[in-house]
BALUM-78164 format. One record per residue (C-alpha): residue number from 1; residue in three letters; x, y, z. Coordinates in steps of 0.1 Angstrom, whole numbers, plus 5000, padded with zeros to 4 digits. Layout:
BEGIN
NODE   num   residuo   east   north     up
NODE   NUM       Ala      X       Y      Z
...
This chain:
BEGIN
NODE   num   residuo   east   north     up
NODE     1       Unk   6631    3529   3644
NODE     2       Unk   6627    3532   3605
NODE     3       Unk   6592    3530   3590
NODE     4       Unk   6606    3544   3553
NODE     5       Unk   6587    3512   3540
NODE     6       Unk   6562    3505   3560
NODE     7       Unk   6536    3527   3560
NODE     8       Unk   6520    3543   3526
NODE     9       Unk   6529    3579   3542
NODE    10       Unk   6566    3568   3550
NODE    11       Unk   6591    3580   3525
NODE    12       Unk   6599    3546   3506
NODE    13       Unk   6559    3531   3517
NODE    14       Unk   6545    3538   3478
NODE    15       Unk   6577    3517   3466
NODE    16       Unk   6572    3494   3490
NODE    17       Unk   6539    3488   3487
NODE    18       Unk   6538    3486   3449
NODE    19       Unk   6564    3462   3448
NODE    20       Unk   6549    3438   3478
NODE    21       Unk   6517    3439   3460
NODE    22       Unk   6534    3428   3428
NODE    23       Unk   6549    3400   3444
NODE    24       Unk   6516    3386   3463
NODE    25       Unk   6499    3385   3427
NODE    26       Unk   6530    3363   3415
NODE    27       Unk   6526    3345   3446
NODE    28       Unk   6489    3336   3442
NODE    29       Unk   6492    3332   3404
NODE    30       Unk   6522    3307   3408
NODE    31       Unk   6512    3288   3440
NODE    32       Unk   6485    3273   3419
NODE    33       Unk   6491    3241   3407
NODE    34       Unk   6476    3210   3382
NODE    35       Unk   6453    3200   3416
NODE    36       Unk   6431    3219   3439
NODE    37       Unk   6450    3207   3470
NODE    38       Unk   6484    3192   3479
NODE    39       Unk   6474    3162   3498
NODE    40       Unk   6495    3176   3529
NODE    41       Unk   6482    3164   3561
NODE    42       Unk   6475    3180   3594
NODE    43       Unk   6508    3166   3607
NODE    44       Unk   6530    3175   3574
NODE    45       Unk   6516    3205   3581
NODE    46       Unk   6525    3213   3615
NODE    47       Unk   6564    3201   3607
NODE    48       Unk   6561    3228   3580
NODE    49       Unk   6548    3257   3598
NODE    50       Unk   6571    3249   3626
NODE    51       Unk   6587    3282   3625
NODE    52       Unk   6591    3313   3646
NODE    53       Unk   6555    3334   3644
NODE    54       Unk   6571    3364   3664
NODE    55       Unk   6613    3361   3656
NODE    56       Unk   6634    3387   3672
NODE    57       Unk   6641    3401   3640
NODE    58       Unk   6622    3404   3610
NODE    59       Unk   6632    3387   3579
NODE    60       Unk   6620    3412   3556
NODE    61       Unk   6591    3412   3535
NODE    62       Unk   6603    3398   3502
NODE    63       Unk   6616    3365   3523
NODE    64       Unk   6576    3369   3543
NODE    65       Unk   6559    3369   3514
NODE    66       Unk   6585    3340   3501
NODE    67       Unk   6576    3316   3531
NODE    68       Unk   6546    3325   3528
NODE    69       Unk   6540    3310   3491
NODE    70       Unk   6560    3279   3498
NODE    71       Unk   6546    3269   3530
NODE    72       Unk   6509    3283   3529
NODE    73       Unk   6496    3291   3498
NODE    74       Unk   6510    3256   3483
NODE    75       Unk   6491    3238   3506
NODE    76       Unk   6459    3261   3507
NODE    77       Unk   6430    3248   3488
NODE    78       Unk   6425    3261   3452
NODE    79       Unk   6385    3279   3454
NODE    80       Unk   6393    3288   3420
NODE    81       Unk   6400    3253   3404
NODE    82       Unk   6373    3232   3388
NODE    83       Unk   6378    3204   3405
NODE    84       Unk   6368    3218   3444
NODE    85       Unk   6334    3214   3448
NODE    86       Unk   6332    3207   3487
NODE    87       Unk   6318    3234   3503
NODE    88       Unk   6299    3269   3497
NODE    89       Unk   6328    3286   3492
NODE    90       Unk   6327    3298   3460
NODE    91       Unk   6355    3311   3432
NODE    92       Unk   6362    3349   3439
NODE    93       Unk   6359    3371   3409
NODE    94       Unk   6384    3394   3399
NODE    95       Unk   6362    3420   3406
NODE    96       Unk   6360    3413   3438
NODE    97       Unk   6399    3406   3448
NODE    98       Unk   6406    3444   3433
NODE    99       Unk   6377    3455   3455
NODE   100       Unk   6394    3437   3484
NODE   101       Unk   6428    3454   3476
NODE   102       Unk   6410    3485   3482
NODE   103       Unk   6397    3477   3508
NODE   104       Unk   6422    3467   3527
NODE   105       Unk   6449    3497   3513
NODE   106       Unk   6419    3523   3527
NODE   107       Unk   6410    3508   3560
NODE   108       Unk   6376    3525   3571
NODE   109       Unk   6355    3515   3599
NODE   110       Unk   6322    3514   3589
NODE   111       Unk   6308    3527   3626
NODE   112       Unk   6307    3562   3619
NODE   113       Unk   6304    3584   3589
NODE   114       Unk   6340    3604   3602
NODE   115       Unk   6358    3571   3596
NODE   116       Unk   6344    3562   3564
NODE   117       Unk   6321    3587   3546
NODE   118       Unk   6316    3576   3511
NODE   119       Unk   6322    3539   3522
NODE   120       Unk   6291    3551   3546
NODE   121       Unk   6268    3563   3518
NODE   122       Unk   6277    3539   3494
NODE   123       Unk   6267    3508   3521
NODE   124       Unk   6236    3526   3520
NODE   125       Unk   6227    3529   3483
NODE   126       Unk   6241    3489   3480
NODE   127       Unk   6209    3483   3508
NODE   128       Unk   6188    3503   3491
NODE   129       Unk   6195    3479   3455
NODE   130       Unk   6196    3446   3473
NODE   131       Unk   6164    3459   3489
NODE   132       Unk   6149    3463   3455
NODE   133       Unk   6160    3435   3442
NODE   134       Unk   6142    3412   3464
NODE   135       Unk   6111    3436   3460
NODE   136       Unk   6108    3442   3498
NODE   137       Unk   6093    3478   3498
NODE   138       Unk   6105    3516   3506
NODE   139       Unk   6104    3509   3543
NODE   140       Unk   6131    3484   3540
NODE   141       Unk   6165    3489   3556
NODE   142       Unk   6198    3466   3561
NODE   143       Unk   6235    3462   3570
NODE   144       Unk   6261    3447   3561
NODE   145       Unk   6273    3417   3581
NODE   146       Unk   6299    3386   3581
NODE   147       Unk   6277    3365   3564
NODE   148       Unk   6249    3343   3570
NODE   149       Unk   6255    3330   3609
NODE   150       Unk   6258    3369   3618
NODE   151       Unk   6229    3377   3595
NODE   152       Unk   6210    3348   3610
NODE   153       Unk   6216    3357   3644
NODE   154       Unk   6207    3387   3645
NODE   155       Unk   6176    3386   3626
NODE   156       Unk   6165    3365   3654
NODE   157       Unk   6175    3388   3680
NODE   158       Unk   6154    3416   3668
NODE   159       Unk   6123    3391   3668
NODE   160       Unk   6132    3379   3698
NODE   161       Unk   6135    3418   3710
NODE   162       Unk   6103    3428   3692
NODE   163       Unk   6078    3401   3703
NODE   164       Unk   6088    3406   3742
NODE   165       Unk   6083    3441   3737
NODE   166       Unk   6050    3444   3715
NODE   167       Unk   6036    3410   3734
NODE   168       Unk   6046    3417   3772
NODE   169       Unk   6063    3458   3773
NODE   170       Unk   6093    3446   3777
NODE   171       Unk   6128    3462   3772
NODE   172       Unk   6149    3433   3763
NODE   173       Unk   6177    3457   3756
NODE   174       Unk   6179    3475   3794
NODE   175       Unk   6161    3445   3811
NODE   176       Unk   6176    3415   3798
NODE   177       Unk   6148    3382   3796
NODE   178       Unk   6117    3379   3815
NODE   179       Unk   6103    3345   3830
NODE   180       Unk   6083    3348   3791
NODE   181       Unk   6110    3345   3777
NODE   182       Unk   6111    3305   3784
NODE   183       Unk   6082    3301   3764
NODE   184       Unk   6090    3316   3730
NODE   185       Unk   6097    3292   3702
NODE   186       Unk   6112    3294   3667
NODE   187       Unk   6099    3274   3645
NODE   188       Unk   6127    3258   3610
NODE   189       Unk   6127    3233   3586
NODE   190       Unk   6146    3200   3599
NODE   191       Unk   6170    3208   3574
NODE   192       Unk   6171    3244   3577
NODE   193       Unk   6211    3253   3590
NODE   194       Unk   6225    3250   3624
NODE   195       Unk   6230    3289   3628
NODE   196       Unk   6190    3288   3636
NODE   197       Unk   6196    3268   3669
NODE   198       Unk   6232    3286   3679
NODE   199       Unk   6213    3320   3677
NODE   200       Unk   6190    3305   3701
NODE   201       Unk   6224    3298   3723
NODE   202       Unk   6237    3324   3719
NODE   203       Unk   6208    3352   3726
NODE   204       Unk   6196    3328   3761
NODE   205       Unk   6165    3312   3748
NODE   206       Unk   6186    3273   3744
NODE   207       Unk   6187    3255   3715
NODE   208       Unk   6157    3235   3725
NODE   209       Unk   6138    3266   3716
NODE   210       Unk   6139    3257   3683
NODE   211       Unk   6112    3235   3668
NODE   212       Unk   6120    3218   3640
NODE   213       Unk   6091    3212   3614
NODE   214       Unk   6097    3178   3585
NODE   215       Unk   6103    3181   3553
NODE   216       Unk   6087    3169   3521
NODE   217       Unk   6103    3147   3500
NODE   218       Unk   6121    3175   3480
NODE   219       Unk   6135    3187   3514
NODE   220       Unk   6114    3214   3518
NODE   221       Unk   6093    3221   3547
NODE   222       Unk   6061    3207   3549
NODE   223       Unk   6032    3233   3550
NODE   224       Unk   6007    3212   3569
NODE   225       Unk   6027    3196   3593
NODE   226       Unk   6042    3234   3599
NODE   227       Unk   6008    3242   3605
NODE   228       Unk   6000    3210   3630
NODE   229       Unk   6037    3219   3652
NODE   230       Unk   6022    3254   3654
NODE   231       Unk   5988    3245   3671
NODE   232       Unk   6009    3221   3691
NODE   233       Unk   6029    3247   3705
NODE   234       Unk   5998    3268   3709
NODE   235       Unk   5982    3244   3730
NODE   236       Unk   6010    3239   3751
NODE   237       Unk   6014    3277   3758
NODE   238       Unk   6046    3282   3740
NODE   239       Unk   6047    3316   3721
NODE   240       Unk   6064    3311   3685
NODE   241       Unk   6083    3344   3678
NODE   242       Unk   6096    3331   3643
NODE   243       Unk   6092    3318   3613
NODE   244       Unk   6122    3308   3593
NODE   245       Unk   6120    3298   3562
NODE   246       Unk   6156    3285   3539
NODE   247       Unk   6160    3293   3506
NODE   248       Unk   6190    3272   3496
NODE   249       Unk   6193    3246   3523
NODE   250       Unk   6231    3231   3525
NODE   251       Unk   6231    3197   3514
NODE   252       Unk   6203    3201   3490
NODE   253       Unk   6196    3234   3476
NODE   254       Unk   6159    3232   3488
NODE   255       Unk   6140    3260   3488
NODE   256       Unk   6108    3263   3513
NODE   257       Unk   6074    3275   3501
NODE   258       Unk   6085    3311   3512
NODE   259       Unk   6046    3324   3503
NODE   260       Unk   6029    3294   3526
NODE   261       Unk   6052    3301   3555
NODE   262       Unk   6047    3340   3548
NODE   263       Unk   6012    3335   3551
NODE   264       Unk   6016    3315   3582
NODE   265       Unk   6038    3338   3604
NODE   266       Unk   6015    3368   3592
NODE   267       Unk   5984    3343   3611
NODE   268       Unk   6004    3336   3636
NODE   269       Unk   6018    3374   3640
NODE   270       Unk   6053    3358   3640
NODE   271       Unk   6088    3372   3628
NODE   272       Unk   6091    3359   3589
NODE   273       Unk   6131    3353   3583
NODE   274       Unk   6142    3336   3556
NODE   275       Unk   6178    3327   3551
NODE   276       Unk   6186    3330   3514
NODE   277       Unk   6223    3329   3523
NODE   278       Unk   6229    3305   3494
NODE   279       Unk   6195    3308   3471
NODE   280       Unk   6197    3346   3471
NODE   281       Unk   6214    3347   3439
NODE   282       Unk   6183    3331   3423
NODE   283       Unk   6171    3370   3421
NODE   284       Unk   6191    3378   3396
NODE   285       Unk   6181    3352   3371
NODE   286       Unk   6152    3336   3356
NODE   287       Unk   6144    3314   3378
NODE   288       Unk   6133    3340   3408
NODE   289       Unk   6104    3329   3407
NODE   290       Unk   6111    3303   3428
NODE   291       Unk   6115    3331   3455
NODE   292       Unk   6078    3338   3455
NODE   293       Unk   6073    3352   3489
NODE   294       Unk   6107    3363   3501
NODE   295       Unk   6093    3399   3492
NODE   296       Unk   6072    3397   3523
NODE   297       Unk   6095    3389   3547
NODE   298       Unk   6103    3409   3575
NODE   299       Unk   6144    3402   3577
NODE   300       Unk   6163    3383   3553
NODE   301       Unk   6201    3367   3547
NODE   302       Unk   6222    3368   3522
NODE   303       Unk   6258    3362   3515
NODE   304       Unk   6280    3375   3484
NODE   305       Unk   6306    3348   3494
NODE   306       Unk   6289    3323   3475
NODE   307       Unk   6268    3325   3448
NODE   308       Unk   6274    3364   3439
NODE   309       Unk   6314    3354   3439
NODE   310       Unk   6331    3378   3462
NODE   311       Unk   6356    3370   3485
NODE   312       Unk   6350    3362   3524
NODE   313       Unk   6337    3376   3542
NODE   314       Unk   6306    3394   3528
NODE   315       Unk   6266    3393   3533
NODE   316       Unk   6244    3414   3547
NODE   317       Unk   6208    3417   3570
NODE   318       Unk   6180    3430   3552
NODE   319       Unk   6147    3443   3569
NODE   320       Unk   6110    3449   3552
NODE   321       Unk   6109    3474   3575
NODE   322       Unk   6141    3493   3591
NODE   323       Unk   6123    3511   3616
NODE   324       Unk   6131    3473   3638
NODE   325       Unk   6163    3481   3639
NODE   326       Unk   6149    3503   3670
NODE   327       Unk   6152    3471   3689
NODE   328       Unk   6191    3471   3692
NODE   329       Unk   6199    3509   3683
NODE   330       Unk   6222    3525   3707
NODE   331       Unk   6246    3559   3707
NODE   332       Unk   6278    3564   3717
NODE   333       Unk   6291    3598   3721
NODE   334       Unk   6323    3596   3705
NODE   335       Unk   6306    3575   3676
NODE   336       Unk   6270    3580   3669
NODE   337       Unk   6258    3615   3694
NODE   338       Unk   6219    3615   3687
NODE   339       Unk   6230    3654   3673
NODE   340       Unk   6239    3633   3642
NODE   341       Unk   6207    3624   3635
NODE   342       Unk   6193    3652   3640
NODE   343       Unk   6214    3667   3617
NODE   344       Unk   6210    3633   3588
NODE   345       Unk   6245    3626   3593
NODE   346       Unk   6243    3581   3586
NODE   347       Unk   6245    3561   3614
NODE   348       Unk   6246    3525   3605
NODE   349       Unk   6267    3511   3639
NODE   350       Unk   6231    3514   3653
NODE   351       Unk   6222    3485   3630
NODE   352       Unk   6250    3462   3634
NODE   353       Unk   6261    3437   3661
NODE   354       Unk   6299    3446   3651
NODE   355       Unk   6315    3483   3660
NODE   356       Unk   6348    3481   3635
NODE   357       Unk   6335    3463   3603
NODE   358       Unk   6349    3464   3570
NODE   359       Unk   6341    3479   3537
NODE   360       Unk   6326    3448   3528
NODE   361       Unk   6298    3463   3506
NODE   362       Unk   6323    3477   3482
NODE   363       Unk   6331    3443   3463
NODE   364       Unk   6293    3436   3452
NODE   365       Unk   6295    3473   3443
NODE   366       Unk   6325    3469   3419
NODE   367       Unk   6316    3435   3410
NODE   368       Unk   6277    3446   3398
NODE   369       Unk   6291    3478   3381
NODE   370       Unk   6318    3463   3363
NODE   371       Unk   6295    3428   3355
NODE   372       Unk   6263    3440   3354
NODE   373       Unk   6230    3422   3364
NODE   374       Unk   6227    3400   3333
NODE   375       Unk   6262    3387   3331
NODE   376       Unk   6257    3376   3370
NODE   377       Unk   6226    3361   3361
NODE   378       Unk   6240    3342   3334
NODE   379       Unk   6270    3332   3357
NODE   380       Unk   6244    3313   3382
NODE   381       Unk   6226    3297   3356
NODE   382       Unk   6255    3278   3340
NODE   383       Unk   6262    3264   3374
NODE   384       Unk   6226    3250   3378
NODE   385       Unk   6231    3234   3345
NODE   386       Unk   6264    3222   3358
NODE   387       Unk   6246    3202   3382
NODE   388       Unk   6217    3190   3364
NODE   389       Unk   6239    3176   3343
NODE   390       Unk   6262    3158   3365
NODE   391       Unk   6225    3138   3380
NODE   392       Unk   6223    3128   3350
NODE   393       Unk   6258    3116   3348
NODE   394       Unk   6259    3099   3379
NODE   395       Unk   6221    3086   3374
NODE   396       Unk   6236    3067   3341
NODE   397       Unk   6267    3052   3360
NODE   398       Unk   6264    3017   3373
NODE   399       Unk   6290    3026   3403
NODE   400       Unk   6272    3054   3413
NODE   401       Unk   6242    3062   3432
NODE   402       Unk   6221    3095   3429
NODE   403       Unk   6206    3107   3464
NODE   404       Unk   6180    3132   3449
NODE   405       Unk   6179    3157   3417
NODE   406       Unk   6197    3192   3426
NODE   407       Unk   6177    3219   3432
NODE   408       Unk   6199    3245   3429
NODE   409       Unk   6241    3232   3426
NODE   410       Unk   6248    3210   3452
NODE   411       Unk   6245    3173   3440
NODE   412       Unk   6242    3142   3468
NODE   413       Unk   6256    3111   3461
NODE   414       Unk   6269    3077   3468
NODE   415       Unk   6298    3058   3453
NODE   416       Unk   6285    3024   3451
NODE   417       Unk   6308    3001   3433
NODE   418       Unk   6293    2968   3438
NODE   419       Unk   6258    2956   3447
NODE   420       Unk   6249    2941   3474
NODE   421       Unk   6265    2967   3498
NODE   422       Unk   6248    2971   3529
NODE   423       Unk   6241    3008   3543
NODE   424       Unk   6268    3006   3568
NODE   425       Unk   6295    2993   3544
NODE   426       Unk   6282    3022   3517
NODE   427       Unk   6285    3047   3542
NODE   428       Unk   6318    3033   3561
NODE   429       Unk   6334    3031   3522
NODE   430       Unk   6320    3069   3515
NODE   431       Unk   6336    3081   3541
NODE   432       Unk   6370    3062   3536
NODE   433       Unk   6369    3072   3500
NODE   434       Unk   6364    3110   3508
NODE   435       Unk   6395    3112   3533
NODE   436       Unk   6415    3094   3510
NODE   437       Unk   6407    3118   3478
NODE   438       Unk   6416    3152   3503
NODE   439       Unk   6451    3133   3505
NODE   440       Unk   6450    3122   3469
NODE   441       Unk   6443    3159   3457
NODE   442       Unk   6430    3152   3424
NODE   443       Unk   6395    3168   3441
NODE   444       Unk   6381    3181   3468
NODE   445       Unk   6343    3168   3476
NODE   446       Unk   6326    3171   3509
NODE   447       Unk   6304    3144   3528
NODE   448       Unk   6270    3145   3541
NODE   449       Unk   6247    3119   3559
NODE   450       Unk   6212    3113   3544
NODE   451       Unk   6191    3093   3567
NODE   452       Unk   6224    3079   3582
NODE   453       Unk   6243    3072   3549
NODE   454       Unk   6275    3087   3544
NODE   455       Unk   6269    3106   3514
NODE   456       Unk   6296    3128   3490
NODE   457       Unk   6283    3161   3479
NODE   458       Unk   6296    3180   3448
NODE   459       Unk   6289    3221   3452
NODE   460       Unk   6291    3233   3419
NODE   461       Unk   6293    3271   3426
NODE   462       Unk   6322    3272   3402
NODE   463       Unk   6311    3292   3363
NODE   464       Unk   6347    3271   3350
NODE   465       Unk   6335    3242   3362
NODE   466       Unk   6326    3216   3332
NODE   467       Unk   6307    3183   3326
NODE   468       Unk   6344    3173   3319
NODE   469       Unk   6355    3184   3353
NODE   470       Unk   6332    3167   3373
NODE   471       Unk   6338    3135   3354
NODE   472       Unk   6374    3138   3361
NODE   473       Unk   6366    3143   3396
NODE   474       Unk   6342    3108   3396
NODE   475       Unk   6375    3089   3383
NODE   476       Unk   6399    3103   3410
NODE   477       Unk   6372    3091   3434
NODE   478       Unk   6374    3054   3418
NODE   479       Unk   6406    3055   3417
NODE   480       Unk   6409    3063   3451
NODE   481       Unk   6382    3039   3462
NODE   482       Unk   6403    3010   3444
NODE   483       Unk   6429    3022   3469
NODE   484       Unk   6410    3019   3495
NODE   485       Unk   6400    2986   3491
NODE   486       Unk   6431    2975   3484
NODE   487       Unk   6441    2988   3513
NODE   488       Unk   6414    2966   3536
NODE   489       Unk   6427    2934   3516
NODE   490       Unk   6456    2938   3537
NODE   491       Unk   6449    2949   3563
NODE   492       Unk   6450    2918   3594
C-alpha cells in the first residue's frame, strides 16, 4: 500500500500537502458567493450529498477537495459575510484560521506534557493572561475547554463537588451522590442559558435543581427578588450550591449585577460562576466596567469563538482559585504518574473533563500577538456601535418594531408591516418571514420568542458589518414578507 502522499513523513507528503492546502484556500476563497447562504433546503441537500461516504476506491484528493467545494462549501453558510447575523458565531480572523492550520498539521494532545510540551506551557501562560485580564488574583488557574456548555458544566461540577465535600465530608469523586445531594440548588437568571439546567442533567442533580430567579426590565437579574428565592429555598431546607450570574445573555446581551450577586453567594457561602461566554470580550475595551464584580468570582466562562473571533471551537474555564481543581484531579500512570509533579512537570488533563483535546489555546495566542489588545478592543467596540445604530434604524421605521435597546450586539425585533396585527398574527408572520429569508439567502437572521412573540434577532458580531448592511438585510426581509403574504392570498 503506497503512503508517498499521504503522510508529511512519506516521500511525496510535503508536495502533497502543500499543494492540497493550496487548493482548500482556493476552495474557501471561491465558494463564497454575492449571499451568505444558497437557499438550498434540507431535501436539496440530501439529493446532493447522496454519494458514497466510504467508496471502494478513493477518488483522489484533488477530485475530494473538488466535491467538496461544489457540494458543501457552496451550500455552507458564509460567518464571514455581512449579511449573517443569526447566531453567536462569529467571523474567524485570519489569525486564527493560520493558527488552526497549525494546529491541525502538529496534532498534540494536550493531556500530557510528552504529547505536547510547548503547546503545554504555552496553555499555561494564555491562563495565566486571561486570568489577569479579568483581575482574578495569583491563586487563579484555568483550562482550556470546548466552549461555553463544557466550561459551564464543569464549573458546576466542581461546586457541586466542593459544597458536598466542605458541607457534609463527602467524596463525590469515589462515592458518587449522597441522599444531600437532593437538596442542593443552583440558583440563574430566567434568561440565563440552557447549559445551566443540562449541567444539572447531566451531573444527577435534575434540571429542577435549578431555580430560576426574574429579571428586571433590562433582562438582568433582579437583586431583591434573588435575595427573596434564596430565603425561600432556605426555609424549605434546600442547600443553594451556586450562584450564576451571565454576562452576555443570548437574546439580549444582558449583563447581571456581577458585584450584587458576588456579594450574595459570598453571604450565602455559595459557588459564584459567571458565564461571560459572550460578554467576556467587554475586558478588553472601555466599557469593562460593566464587568464590575467578575474579578471575584470563583469559576468563570468564556469563549474565543465569538467575540475574540477565533474559529470553533475555543473557550476555556477559569478558577479564582485553582487549588478547586482538587475536586476532579485524577493520575493515570501512563499520562499524569504523581512523580510528575513532584518533579513540576505540567499536568493540565487533571483539570479537564476531556483526555485528547486540541491546541485550542494557540489561536488567541497568535491572534493577541499578531493584533494586540487595542486593536481587539477596537474590533468589539465597532460592533456595539453597529447595533446601537441599527435600534435606532429600526426604532425610526414604521414597519418595524424594536423589542428593547441592545446591550451589547444582539438586536430584538419584530417586522410589523401593518397595524392592527394581533400578537399571534405578528409572531405567526415572524416566523414565516424568517424561514422564507434562510431560502431566499439574501440574509441570515435568527428568531427568538419574547413573552410569546416570535421575534427576529440580528447578532452583529461581525467588524465588516455596516449600517448599510443591515439595512440591506431589513429590505430582503420585506421583500420576503411581501412573498409571504402573497403566498397566504392564495392559498384555499
Amino acid at each position: 500500500m503506497s503512503t508517498e502522499r499521504l503522510f508529511l513523513e512519506a516521500d511525496l507528503g510535503p508536495q502533497a500537502y502543500r499543494s492540497a492546502m493550496a487548493q482548500v484556500v482556493d476552495a474557501v476563497l471561491d465558494a463564497r458567493g454575492d449571499d451568505p447562504y444558497s437557499g438550498a433546503t434540507p431535501d436539496d441537500l440530501a439529493a446532493t450529498l447522496d454519494v458514497p461516504v466510504l467508496p471502494e476506491e478513493g477518488v483522489g484528493l484533488p477530485a475530494a477537495i473538488e466535491d467538496v467545494t461544489r457540494d458543501v462549501l457552496a451550500h455552507s453558510v458564509d460567518t464571514s459575510h455581512p449579511r449573517t447575523a443569526a447566531h453567536l458565531q462569529c467571523p474567524p480572523m485570519v489569525p486564527g484560521l493560520a493558527a488552526e492550520a497549525l494546529i491541525a498539521a502538529t496534532n498534540q494532545s494536550l493531556d500530557s506534557f510528552d504529547q505536547a510540551p510547548a503547546a503545554t506551557v504555552l496553555e499555561e501562560r494564555v491562563v495565566d493572561a486571561l486570568a489577569d485580564l479579568f483581575d482574578l488574583g495569583d491563586a487563579a488557574d484555568g483550562v482550556f475547554t470546548s466552549g461555553g456548555t463544557q466550561s459551564n458544566f464543569q464549573a458546576l461540577l466542581l461546586a457541586r463537588d466542593r459544597s458536598l465535600g466542605e458541607q457534609y465530608d463527602h467524596d463525590v469523586q469515589r462515592d458518587g451522590l449522597p441522599a444531600e445531594a437532593g437538596d442542593l440548588r443552583v440558583v440563574v437568571s430566567e434568561e440565563a442559558h440552557f447549559t445551566s439546567r443540562q449541567a444539572a442533567h447531566f451531573l444527577g442533580l435534575g434540571e429542577d435543581a435549578v431555580v430560576g430567579v426574574e429579571t428586571d426590565a433590562e433582562h438582568r437579574i433582579d437583586p431583591a427578588a434573588l435575595e427573596a428565592t434564596l430565603d425561600r429555598l432556605a426555609d424549605a431546607g434546600k442547600e443553594v450550591f451556586a450562584v450564576v450570574g451571565t454576562a452576555g445573555t443570548t437574546d439580549f446581551g444582558a449583563i447581571d449585577p456581577l458585584a450584587d450577586l458576588a456579594d450574595v453567594a459570598a453571604a450565602h457561602d455559595a459557588w459564584f460562576h459567571v458565564d461571560a461566554a459572550y460578554g467576556g470580550a467587554l475586558a478588553l475595551t472601555d466599557e469593562a466596567e460593566r464587568l464590575v464584580g467578575i474579578e471575584r468570582a470563583d469559576s468563570l466562562a468564556v469563549d474565543f469563538h465569538k467575540l475574540f473571533y477565533q474559529p470553533i471551537s475555543c473557550g476555556a474555564l477559569l478558577l479564582g482559585d485553582g487549588a478547586d481543581f482538587r475536586w476532579m484531579a485524577r493520575n493515570a500512570a501512563y499520562l499524569n504518574p504523581e512523580a510528575h509533579e513532584e518533579r513540576g512537570v505540567p499536568n493540565l488533563v487533571a483539570k479537564s473533563t476531556q483526555t485528547t483535546r486540541r491546541f485550542d489555546a494557540l489561536k488567541p495566542y497568535l491572534a493577541f500577538r499578531a493584533v494586540g489588545r487595542e486593536r481587539f478592543g477596537a474590533l468589539v467596540e465597532s460592533t456595539l456601535e453597529v447595533a446601537n445604530r441599527t435600534a435606532t434604524l429600526l426604532d425610526s421605521a414604521e414597519d418595524f418594531e424594536l423589542v428593547a435597546p441592545p446591550s451589547l450586539n444582539t438586536v430584538v425585533f419584530r417586522y410589523r408591516p401593518r397595524k392592527g396585527l394581533d400578537a399571534e398574527a405578528v409572531s405567526d408572520l415572524n416566523a414565516a418571514v424568517r424561514e422564507a429569508l434562510l431560502e431566499d439567502g439574501r440574509a441570515v437572521v435568527a428568531r427568538t420568542d419574547v413573552e410569546g412573540v416570535t421575534s427576529l434577532k440580528l447578532t452583529l458580531l461581525n467588524p465588516t458589518t455596516t449600517l448599510d448592511d443591515v439595512a440591506a438585510t431589513l429590505d430582503a426581509i420585506r421583500d420576503v414578507a411581501a412573498d409571504v403574504d402573497a403566498a397566504r392570498e392564495v392559498s384555499p
